[in-house]
One Martini backbone bead per residue (centre of mass of N, CA, C, O) as a GRO file, in nm:
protein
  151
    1UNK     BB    1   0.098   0.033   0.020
    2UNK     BB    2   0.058   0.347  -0.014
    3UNK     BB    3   0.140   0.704   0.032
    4UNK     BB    4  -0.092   0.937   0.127
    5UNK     BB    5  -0.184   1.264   0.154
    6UNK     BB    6  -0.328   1.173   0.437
    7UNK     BB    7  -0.131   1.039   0.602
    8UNK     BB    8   0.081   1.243   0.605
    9UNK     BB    9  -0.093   1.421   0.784
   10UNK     BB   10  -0.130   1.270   1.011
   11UNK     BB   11   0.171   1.252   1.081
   12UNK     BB   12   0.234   1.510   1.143
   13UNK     BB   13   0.052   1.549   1.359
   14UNK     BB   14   0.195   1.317   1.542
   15UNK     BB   15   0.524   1.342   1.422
   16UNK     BB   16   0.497   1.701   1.345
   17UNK     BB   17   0.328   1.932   1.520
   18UNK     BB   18   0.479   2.190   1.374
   19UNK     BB   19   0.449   2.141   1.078
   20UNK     BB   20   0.095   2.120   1.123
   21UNK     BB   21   0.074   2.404   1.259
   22UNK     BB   22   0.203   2.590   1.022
   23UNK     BB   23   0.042   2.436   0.748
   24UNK     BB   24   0.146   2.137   0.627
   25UNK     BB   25   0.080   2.027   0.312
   26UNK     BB   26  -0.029   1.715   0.138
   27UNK     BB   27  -0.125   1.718  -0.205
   28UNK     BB   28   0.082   1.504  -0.358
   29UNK     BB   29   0.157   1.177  -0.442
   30UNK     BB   30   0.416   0.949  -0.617
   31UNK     BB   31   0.696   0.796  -0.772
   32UNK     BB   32   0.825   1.100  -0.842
   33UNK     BB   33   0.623   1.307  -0.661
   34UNK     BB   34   0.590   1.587  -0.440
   35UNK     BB   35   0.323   1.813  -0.300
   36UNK     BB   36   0.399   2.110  -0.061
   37UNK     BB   37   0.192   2.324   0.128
   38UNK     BB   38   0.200   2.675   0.274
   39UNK     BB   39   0.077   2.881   0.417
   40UNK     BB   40   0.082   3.234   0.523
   41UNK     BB   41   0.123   3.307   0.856
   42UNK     BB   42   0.141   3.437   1.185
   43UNK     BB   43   0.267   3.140   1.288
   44UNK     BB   44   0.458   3.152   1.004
   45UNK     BB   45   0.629   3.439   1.058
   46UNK     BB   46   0.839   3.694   1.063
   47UNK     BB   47   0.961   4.016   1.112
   48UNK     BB   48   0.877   4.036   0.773
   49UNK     BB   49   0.621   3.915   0.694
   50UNK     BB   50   0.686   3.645   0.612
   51UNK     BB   51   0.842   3.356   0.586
   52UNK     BB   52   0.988   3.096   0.763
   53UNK     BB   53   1.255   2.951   0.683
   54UNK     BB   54   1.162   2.649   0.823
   55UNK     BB   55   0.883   2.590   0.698
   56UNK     BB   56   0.973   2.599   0.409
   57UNK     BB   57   1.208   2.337   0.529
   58UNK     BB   58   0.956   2.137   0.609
   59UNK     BB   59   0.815   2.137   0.348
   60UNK     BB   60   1.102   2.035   0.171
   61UNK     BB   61   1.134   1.788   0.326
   62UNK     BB   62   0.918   1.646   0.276
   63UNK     BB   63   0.874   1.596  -0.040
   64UNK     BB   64   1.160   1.407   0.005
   65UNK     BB   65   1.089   1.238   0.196
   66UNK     BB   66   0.835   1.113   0.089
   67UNK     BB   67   1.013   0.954  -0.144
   68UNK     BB   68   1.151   0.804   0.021
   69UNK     BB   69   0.918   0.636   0.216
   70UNK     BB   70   0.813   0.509  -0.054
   71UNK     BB   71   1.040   0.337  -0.155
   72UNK     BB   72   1.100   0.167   0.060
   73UNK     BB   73   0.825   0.043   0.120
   74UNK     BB   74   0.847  -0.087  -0.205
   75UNK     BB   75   1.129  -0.265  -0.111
   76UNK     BB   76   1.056  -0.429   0.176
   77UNK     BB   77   1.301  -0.302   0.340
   78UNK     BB   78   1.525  -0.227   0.556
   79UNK     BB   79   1.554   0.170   0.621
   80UNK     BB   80   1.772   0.415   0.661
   81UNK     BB   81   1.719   0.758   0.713
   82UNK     BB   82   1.898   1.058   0.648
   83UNK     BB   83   2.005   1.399   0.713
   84UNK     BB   84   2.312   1.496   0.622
   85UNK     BB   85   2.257   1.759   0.412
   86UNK     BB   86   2.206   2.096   0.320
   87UNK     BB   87   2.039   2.374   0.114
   88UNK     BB   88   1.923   2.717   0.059
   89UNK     BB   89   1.785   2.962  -0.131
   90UNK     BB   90   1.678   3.290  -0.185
   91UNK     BB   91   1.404   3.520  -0.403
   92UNK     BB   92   1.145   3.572  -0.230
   93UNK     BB   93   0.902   3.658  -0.072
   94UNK     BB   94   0.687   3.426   0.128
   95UNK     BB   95   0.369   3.473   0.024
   96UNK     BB   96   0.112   3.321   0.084
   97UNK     BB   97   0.122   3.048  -0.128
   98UNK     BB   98   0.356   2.760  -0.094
   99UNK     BB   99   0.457   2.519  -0.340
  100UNK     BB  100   0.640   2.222  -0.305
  101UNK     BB  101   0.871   2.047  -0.543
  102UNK     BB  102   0.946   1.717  -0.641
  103UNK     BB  103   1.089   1.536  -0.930
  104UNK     BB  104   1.320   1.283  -0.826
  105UNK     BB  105   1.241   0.992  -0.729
  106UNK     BB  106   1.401   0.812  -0.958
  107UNK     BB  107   1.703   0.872  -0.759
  108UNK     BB  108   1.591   0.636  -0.549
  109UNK     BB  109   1.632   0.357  -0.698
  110UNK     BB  110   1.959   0.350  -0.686
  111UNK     BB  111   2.032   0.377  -0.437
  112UNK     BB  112   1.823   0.125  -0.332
  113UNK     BB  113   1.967  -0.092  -0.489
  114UNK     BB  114   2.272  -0.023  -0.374
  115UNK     BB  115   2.219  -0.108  -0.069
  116UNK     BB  116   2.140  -0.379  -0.099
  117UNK     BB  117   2.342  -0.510  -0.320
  118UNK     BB  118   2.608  -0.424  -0.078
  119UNK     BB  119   2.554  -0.240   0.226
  120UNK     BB  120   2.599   0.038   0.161
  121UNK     BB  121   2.580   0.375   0.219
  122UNK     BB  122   2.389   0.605   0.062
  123UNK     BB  123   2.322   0.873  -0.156
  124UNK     BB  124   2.117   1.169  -0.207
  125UNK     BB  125   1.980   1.440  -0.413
  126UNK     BB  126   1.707   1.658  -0.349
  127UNK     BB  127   1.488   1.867  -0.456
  128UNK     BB  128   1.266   2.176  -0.342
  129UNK     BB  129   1.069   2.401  -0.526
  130UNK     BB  130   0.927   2.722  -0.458
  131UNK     BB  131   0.614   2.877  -0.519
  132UNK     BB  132   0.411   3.116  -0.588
  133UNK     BB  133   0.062   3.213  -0.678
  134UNK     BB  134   0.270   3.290  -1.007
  135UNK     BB  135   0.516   3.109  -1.029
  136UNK     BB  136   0.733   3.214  -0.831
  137UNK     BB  137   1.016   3.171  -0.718
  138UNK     BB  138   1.133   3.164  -0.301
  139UNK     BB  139   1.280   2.861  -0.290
  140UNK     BB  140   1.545   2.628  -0.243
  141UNK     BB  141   1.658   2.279  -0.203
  142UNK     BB  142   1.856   2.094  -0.053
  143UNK     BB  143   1.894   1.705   0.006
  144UNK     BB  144   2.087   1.479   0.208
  145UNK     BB  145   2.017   1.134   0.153
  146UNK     BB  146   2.025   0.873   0.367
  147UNK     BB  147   2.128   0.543   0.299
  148UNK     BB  148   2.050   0.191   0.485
  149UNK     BB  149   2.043  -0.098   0.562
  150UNK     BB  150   1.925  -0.317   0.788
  151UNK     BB  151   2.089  -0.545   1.015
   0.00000   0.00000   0.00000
């Protein structure tokens, strides 16, 4: 059974209840894709009326994070996951809705492959660009996603 976008957003409730209070929610995830949105509000704000910079970066991240969960579990395979390390650049202030796609899924499928056939842990980069409802992007962000078979 795939990873639903009901699913992750029950899961942020409980089990990262700051994504969820400042309104992180999946709109989309597929074998490729994942589409996660999160409006501009008072409680995910900076002291410049903008979104912080965190909240776009767990909207980031789950993009990244939840196709990478979605893959592991369709490998049937114990693997765990971690961020390894991270950037990000800002080009425009991030007011309204913005929401980050990820489009990178299939380069999941080959660390997962190489951890398996190996034994050794594997790194993925993964990207996830935000755009505002005009379609103009106000941050980037890259995820070293390591995978490892669990003993």
């Amino acid at each position: 059974m795939n990873i639903s976008p009901s699913k992750l957003n029950s899961f942020l409730m409980f089990k990262l209840p700051a994504a969820y209070f400042t309104g992180v929610r999946t709109k989309h995830i597929d074998d490729t894709t994942c589409v996660v949105s999160v409006k501009h509000r008072w409680v995910n704000q900076n002291p410049f009326k903008s979104m912080f910079w965190a909240v776009q970066g767990m909207a980031a991240e789950l993009t990244t994070g939840a196709l990478v969960m979605n893959k592991i579990k369709e490998s049937g395979k114990k693997i765990s996951m971690l961020v390894a390390s991270n950037n990000a650049s800002f080009t425009k202030k991030a007011t309204g809705r913005i929401t980050f796609t990820c489009k990178e899924g299939n380069k999941i499928d080959e660390a997962i492959k190489q951890t398996i056939e190996t034994g050794e842990g594997q790194t993925v980069w993964l990207n996830a660009n935000g755009v505002n409802a005009d379609g103009v992007e106000v941050s980037s962000f890259n995820f070293e996603w390591t995978l490892k078979v669990k003993a």
